[in-house]
Biopython code that builds the backbone (N, CA, C, O; Angstrom):
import numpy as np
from Bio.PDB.StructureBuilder import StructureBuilder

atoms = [
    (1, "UNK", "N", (82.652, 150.114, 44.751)),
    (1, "UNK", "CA", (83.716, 150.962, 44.211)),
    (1, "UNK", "C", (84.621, 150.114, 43.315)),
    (1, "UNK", "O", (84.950, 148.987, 43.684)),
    (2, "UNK", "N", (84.983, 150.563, 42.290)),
    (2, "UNK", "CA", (85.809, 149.544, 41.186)),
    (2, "UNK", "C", (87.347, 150.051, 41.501)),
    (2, "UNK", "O", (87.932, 150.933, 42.129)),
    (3, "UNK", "N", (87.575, 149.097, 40.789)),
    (3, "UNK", "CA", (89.305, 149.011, 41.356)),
    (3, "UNK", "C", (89.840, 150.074, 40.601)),
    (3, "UNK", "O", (90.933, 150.446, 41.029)),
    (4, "UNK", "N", (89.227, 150.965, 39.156)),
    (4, "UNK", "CA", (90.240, 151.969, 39.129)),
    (4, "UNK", "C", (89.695, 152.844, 40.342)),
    (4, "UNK", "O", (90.508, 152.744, 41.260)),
    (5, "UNK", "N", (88.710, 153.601, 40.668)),
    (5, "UNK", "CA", (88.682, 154.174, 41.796)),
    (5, "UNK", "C", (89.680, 154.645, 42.658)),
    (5, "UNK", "O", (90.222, 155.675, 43.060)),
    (6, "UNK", "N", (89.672, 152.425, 42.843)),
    (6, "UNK", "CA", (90.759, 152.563, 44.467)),
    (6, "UNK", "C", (92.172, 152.777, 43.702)),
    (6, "UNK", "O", (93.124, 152.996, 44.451)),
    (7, "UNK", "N", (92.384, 152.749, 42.582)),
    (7, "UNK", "CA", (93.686, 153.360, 42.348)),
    (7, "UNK", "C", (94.276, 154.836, 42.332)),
    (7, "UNK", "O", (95.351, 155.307, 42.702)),
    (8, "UNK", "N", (92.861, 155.500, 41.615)),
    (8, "UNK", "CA", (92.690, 156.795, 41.510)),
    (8, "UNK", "C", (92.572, 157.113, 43.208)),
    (8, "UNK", "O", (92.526, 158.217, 43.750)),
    (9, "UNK", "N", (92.555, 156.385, 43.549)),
    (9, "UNK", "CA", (92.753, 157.027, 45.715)),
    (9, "UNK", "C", (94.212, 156.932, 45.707)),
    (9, "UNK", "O", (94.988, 157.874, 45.866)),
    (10, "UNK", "N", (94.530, 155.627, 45.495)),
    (10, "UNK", "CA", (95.857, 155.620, 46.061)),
    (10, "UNK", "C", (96.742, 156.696, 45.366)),
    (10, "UNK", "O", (97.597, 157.373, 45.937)),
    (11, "UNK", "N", (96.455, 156.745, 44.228)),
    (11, "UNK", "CA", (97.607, 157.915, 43.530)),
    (11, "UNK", "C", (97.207, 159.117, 44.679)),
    (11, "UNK", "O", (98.124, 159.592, 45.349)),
    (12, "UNK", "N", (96.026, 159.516, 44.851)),
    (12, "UNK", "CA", (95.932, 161.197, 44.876)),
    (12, "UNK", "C", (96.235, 161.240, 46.485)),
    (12, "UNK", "O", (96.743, 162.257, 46.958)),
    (13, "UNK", "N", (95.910, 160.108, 47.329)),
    (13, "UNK", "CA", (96.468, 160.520, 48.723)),
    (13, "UNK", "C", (98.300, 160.210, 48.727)),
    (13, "UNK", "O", (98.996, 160.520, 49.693)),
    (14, "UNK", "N", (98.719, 159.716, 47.776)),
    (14, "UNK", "CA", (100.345, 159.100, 47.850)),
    (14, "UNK", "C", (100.924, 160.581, 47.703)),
    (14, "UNK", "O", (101.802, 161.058, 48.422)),
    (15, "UNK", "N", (100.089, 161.414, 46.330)),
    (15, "UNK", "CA", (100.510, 162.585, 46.040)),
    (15, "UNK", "C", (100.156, 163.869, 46.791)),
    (15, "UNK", "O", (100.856, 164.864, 46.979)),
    (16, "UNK", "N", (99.030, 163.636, 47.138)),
    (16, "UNK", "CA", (98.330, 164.748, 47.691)),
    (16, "UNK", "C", (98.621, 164.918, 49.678)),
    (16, "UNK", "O", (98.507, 165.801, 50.528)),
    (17, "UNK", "N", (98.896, 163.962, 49.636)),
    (17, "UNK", "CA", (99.052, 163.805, 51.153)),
    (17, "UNK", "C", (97.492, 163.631, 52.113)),
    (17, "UNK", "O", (97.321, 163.832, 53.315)),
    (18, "UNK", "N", (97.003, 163.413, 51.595)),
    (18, "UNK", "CA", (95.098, 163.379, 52.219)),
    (18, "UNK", "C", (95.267, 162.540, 52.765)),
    (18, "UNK", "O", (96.236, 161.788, 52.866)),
    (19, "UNK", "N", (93.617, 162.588, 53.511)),
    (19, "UNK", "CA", (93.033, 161.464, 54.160)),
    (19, "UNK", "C", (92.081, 160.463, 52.827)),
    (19, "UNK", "O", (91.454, 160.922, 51.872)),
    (20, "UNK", "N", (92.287, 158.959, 53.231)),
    (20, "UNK", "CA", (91.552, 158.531, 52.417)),
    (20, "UNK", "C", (90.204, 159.073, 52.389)),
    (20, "UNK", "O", (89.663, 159.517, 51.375)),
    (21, "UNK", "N", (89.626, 159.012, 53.682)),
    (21, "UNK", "CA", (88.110, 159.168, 53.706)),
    (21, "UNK", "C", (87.870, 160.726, 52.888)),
    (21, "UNK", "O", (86.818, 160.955, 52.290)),
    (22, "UNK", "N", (88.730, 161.493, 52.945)),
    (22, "UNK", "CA", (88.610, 162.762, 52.399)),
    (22, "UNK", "C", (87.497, 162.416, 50.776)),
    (22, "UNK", "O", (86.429, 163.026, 50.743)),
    (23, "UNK", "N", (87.720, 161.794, 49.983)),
    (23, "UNK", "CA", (87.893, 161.618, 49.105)),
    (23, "UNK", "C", (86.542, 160.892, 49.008)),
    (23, "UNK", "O", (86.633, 159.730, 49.406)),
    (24, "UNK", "N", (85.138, 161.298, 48.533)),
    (24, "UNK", "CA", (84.296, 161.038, 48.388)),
    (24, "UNK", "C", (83.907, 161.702, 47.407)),
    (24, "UNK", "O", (84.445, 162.779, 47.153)),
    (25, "UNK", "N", (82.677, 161.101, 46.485)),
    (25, "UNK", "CA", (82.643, 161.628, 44.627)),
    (25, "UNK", "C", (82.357, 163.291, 45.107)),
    (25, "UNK", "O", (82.890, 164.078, 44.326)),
    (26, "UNK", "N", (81.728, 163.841, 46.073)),
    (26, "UNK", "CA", (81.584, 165.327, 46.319)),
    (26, "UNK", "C", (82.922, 166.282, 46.598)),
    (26, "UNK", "O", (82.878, 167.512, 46.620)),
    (27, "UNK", "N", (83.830, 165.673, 46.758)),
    (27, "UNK", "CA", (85.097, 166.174, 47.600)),
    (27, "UNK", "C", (85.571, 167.018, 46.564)),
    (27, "UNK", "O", (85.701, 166.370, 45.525)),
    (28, "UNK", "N", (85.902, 168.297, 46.434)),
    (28, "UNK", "CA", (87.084, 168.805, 45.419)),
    (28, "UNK", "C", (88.394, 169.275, 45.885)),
    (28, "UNK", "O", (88.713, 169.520, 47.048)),
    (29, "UNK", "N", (88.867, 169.337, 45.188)),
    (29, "UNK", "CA", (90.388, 169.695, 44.999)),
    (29, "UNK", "C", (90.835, 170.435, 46.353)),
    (29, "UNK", "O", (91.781, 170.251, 47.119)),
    (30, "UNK", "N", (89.627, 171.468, 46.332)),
    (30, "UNK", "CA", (89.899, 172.519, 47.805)),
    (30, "UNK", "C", (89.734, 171.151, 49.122)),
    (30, "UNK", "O", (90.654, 170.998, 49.925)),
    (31, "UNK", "N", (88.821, 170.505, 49.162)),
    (31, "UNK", "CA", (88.779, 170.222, 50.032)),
    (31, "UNK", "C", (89.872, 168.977, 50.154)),
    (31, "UNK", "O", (89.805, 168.495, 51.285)),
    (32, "UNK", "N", (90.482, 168.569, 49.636)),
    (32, "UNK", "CA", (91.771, 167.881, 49.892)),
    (32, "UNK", "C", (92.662, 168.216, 49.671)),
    (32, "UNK", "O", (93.629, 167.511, 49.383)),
    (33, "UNK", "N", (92.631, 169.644, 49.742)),
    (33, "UNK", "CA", (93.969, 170.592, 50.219)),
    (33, "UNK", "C", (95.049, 170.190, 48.983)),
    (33, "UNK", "O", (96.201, 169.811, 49.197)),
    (34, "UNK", "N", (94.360, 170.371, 47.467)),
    (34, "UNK", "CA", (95.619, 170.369, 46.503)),
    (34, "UNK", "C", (95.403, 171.511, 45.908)),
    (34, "UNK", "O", (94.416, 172.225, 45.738)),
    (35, "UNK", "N", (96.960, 171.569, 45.508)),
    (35, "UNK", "CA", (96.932, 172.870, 44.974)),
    (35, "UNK", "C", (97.350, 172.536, 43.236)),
    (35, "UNK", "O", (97.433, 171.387, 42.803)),
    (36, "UNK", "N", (97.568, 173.699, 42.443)),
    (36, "UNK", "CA", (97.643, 173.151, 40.987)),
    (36, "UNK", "C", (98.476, 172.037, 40.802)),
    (36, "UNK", "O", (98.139, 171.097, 40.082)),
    (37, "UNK", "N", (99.572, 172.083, 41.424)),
    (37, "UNK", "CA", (100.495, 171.362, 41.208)),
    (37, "UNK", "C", (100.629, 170.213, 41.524)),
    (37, "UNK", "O", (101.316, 169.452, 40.843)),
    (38, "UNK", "N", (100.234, 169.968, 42.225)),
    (38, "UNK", "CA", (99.441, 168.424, 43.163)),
    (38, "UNK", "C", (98.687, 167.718, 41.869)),
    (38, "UNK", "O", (98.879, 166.599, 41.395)),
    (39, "UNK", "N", (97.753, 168.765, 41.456)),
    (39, "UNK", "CA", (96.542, 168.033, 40.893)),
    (39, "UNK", "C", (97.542, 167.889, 39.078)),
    (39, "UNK", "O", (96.732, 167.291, 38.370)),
    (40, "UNK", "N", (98.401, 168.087, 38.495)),
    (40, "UNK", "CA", (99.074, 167.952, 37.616)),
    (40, "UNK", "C", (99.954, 166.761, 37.995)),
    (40, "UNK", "O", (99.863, 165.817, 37.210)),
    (41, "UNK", "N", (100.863, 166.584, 39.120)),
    (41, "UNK", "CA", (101.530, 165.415, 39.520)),
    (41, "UNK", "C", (100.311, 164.269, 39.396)),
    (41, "UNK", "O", (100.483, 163.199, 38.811)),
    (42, "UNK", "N", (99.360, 164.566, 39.881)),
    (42, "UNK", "CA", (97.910, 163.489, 40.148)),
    (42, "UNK", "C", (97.967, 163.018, 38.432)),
    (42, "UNK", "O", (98.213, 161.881, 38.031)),
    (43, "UNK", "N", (97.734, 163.959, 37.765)),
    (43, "UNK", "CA", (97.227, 163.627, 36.205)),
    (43, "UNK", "C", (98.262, 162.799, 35.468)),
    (43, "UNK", "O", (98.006, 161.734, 34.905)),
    (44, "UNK", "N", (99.676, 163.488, 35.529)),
    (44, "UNK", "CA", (100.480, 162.979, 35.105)),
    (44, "UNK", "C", (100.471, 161.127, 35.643)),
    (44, "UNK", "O", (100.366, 160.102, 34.970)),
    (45, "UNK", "N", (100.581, 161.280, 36.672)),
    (45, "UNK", "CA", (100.876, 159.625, 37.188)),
    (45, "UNK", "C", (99.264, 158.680, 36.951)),
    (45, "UNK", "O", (99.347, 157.460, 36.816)),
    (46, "UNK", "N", (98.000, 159.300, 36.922)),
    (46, "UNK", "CA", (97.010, 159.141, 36.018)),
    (46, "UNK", "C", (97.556, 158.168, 34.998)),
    (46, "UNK", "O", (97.711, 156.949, 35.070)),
    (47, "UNK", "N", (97.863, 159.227, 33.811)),
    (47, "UNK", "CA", (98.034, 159.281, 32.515)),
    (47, "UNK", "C", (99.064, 158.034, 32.512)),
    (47, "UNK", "O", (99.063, 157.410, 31.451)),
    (48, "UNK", "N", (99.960, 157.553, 33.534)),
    (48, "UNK", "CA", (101.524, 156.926, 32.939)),
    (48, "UNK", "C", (100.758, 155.259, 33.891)),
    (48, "UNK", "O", (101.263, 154.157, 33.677)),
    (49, "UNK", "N", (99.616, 155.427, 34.812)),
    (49, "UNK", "CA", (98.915, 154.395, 35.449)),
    (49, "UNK", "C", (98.213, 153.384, 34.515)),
    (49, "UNK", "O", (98.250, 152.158, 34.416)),
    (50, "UNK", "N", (97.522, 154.431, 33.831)),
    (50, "UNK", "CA", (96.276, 154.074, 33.126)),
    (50, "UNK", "C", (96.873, 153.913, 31.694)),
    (50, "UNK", "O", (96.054, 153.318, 30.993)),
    (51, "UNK", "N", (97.884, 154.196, 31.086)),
    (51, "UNK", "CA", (98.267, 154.646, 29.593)),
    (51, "UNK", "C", (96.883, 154.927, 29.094)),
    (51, "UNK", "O", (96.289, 154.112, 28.388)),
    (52, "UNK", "N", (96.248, 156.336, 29.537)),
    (52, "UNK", "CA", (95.676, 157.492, 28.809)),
    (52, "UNK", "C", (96.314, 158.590, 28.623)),
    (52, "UNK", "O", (97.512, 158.777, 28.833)),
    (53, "UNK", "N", (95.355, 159.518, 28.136)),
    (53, "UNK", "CA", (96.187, 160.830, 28.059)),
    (53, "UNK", "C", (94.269, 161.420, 28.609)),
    (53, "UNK", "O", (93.131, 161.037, 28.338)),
    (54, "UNK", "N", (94.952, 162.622, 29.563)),
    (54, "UNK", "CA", (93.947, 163.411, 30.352)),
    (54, "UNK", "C", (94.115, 165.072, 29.747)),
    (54, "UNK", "O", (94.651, 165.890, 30.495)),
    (55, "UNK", "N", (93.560, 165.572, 28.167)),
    (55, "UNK", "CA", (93.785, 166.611, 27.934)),
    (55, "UNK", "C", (93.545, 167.877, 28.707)),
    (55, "UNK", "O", (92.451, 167.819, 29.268)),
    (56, "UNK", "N", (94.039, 168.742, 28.880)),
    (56, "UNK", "CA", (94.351, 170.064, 29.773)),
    (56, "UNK", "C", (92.693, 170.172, 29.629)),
    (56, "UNK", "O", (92.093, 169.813, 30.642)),
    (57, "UNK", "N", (91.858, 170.622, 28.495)),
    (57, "UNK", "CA", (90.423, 171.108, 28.448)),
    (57, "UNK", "C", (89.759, 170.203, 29.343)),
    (57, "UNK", "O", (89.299, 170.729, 30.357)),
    (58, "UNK", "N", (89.612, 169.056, 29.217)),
    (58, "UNK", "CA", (89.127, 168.043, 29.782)),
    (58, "UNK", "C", (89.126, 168.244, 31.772)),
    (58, "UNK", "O", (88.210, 168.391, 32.581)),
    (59, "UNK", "N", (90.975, 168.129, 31.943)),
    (59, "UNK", "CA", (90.904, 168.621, 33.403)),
    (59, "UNK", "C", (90.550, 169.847, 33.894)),
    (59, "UNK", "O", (90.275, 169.480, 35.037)),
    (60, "UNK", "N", (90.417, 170.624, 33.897)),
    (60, "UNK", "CA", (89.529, 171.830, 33.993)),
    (60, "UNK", "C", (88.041, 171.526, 34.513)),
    (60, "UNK", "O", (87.560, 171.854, 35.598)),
    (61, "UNK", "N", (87.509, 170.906, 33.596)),
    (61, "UNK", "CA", (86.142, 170.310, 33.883)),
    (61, "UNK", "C", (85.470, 169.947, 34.945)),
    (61, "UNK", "O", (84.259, 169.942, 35.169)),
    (62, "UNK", "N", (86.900, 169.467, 35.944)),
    (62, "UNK", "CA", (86.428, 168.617, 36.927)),
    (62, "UNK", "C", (86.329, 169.282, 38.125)),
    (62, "UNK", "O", (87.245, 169.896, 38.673)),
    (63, "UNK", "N", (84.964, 169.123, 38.608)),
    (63, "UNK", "CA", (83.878, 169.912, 39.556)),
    (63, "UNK", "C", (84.505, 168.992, 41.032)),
    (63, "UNK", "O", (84.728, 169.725, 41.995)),
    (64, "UNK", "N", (84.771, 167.573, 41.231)),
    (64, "UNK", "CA", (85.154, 166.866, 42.142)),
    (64, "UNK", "C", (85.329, 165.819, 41.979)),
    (64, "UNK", "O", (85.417, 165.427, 40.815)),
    (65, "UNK", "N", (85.485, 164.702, 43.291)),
    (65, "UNK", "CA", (86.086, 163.927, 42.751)),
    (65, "UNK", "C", (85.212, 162.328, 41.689)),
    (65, "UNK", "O", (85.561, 161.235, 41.243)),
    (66, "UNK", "N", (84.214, 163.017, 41.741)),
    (66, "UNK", "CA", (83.215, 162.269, 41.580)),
    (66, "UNK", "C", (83.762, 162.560, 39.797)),
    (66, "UNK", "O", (84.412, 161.752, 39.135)),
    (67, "UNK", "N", (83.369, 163.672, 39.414)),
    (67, "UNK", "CA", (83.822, 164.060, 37.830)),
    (67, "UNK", "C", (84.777, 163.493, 37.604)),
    (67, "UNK", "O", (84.623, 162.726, 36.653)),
    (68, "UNK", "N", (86.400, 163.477, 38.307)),
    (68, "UNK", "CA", (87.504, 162.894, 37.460)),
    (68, "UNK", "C", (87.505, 161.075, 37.321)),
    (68, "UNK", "O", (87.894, 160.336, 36.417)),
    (69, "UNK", "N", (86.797, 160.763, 38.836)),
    (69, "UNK", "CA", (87.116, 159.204, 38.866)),
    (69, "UNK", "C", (85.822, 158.256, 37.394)),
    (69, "UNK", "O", (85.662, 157.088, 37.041)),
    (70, "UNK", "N", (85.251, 159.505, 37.013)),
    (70, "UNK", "CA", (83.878, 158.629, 36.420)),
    (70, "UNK", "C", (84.861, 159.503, 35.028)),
    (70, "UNK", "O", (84.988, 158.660, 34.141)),
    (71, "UNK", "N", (85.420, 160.594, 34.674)),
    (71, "UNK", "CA", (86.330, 160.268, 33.364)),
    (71, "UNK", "C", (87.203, 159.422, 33.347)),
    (71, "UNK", "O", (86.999, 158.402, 32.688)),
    (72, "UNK", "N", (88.347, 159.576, 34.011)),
    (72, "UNK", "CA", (89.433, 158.504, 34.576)),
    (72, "UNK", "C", (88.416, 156.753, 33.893)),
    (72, "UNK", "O", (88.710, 156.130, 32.873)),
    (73, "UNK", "N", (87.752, 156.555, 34.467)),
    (73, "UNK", "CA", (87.096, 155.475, 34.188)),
    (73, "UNK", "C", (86.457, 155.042, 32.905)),
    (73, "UNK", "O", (86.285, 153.935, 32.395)),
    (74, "UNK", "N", (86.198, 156.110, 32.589)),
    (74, "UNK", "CA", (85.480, 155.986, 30.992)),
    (74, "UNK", "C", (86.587, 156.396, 30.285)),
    (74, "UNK", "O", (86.204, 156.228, 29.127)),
    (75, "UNK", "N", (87.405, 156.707, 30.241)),
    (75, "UNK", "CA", (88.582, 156.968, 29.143)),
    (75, "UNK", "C", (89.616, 155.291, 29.145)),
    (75, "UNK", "O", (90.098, 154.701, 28.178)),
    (76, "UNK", "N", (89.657, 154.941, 30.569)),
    (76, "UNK", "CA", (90.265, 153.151, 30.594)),
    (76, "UNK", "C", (89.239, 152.437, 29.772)),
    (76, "UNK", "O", (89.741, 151.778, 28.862)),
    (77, "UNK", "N", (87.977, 152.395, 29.850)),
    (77, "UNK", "CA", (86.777, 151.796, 28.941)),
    (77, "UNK", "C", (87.224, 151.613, 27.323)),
    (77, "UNK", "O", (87.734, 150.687, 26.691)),
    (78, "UNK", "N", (86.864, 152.686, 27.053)),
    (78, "UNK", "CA", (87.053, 153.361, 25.744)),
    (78, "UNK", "C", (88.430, 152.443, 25.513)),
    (78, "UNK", "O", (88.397, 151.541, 24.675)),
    (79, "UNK", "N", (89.365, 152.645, 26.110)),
    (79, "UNK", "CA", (90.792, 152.033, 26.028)),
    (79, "UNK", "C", (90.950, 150.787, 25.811)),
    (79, "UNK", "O", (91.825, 150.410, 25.032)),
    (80, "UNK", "N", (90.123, 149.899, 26.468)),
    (80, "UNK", "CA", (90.036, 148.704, 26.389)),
    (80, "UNK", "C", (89.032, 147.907, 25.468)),
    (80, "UNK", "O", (88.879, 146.687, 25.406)),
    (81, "UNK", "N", (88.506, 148.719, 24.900)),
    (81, "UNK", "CA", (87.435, 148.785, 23.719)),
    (81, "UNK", "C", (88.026, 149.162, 22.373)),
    (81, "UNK", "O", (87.410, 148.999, 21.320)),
    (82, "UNK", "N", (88.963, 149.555, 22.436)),
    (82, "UNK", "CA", (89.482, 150.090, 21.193)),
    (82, "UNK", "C", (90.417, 148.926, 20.567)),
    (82, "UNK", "O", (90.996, 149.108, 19.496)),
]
sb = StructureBuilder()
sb.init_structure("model")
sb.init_model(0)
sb.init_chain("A")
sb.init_seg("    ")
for serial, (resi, resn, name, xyz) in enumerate(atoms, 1):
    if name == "N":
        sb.init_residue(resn, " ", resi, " ")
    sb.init_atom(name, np.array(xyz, "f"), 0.0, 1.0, " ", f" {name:<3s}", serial, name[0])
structure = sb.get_structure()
């Protein structure tokens, strides 16, 4: 597991109130009990972690947690490539 990952944990259980283990690439949103607003606090502190930007179309997309931590990750890439 790479260290953004374990960051992308620590934000979403700090925010979300979860269990770590919750949080496996299959897990979604339902199943760690967030609701929209959770998952917008999540993005936002994302976005101000990582200095990306996570466009609205983009989050939508995400099926679990497997989808956001492997964008999340490729958008820091890209970032550090640029």
């Amino acid at each position: 597991m790479s260290a953004t990952e374990e960051t992308i944990k620590d934000i979403i259980v700090k925010i979300v109130h979860c269990d770590r283990e919750v949080l496996t690439p299959t897990s979604t949103f339902e199943d760690m009990k967030a609701d929209s607003l959770d998952m917008v606090q999540v993005l936002v502190a994302l976005e101000d972690e990582f200095d990306i930007e996570i466009p609205d179309e983009d989050a939508q997309k995400f099926q679990n947690f497997g989808d956001f931590a492997a964008y999340v990750e490729a958008r820091v890439a890209e970032k550090g490539n640029a």
